[in-house]
C-alpha positions as CSV (number, residue, x, y, z in Angstrom):
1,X,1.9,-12.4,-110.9
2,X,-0.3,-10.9,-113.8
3,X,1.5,-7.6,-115.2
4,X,-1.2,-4.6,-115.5
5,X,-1.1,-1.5,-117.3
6,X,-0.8,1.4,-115.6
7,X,-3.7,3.6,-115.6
8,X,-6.2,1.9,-117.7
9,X,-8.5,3.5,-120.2
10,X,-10.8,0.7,-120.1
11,X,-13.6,2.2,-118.1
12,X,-14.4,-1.4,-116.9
13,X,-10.6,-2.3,-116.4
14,X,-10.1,0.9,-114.9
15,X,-13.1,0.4,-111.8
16,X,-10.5,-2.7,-111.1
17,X,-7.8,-1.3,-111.0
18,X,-8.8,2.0,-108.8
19,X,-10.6,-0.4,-106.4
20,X,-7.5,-2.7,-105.9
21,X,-5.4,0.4,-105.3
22,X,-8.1,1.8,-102.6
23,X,-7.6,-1.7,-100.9
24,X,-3.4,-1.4,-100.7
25,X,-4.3,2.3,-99.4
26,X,-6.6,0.9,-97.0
27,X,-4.0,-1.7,-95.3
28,X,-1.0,0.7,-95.7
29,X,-3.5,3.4,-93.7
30,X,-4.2,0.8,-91.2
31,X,-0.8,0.2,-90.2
32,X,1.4,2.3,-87.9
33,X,4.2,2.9,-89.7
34,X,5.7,4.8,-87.1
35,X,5.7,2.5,-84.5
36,X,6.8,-0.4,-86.2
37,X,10.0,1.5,-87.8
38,X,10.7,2.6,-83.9
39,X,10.6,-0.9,-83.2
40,X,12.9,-2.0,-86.1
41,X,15.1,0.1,-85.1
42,X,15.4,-1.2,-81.3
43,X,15.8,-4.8,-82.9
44,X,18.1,-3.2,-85.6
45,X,21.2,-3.3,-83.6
46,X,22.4,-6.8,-82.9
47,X,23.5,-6.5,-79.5
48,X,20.0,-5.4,-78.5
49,X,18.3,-8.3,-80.2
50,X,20.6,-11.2,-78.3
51,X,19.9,-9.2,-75.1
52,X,15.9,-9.6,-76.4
53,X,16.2,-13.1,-77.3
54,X,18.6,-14.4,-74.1
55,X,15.4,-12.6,-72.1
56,X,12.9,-14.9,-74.0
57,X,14.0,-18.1,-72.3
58,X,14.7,-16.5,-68.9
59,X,15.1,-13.7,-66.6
60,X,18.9,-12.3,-66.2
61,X,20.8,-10.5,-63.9
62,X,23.2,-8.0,-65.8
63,X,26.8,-10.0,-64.5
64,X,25.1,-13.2,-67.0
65,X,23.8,-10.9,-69.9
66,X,27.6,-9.3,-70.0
67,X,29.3,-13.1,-69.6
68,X,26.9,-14.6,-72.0
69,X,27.7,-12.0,-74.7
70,X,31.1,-11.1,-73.9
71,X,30.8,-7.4,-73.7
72,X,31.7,-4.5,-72.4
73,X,29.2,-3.9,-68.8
74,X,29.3,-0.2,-70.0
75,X,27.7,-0.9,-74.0
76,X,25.7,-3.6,-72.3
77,X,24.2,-1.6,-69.8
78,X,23.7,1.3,-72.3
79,X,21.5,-1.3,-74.3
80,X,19.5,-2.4,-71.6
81,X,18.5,1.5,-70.6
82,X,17.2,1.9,-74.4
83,X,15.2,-1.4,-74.2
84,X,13.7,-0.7,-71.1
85,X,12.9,2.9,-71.8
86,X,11.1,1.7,-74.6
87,X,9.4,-0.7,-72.5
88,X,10.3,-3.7,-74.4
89,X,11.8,-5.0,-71.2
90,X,11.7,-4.3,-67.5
91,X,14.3,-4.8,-64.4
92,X,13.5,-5.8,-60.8
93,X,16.2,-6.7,-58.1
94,X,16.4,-9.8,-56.5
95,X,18.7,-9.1,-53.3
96,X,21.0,-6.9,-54.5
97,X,21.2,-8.2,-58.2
98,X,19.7,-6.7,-61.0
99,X,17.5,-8.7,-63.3
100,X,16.0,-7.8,-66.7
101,X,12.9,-9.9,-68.1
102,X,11.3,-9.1,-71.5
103,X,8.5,-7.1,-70.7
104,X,4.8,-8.0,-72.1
105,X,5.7,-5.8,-75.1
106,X,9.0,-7.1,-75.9
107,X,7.4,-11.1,-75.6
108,X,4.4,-10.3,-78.0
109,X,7.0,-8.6,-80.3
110,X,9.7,-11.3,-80.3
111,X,7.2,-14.3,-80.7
112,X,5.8,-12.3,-83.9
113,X,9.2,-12.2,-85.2
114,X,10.1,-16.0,-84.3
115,X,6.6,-16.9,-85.7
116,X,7.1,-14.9,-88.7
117,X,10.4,-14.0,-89.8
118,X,12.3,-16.9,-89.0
């Protein structure tokens, strides 16, 4: 990485430099901030993201999420409101069980972070 002065004098130097930071103000403008720190925060807690990441191979009803993870069905239940009301996943029942699948959202989002981050 090539250290540069800050603010050049070099009027030549200086077209550059304001041009290369126009570019980085560019992408950073492009780029919803806000949405992506909402979602950061979801995935933040880790309880959410195994609940996110058990939904990725399979649909499952709430009795499996709480036995896979060993939780409380209160704090797993609480988890699965604030996913699905940020439509990250979605529930349907299947006689009278409850299931939760990752909802078109929550897949796009979770293969970006497999893809990317890991």
């Amino acid at each position: 990485m090539q250290i540069r002065r800050c603010c050049p004098a070099d009027c030549a130097i200086r077209t550059d430099w304001e041009k290369e930071l126009k570019e980085e103000m560019d992408f950073l403008d492009g780029t919803n901030f806000k949405e992506t720190s909402t979602l950061l925060k979801l995935l933040g807690s880790p309880l959410r993201l195994k609940i996110v990441m058990m939904l990725l191979n399979r649909d499952h009803c709430v009795c499996e999420i709480i036995y896979q993870l060993d939780e409380k069905q209160n704090l797993v239940s609480h988890n699965l409101g604030i996913l699905k009301r940020s439509k990250i996943i979605d529930s349907y029942y299947r006689s009278k069980h409850k299931y939760y699948k990752l909802d078109e959202r929550g897949v796009k989002i979770i293969k970006y972070i497999k893809e990317n981050m890991m």
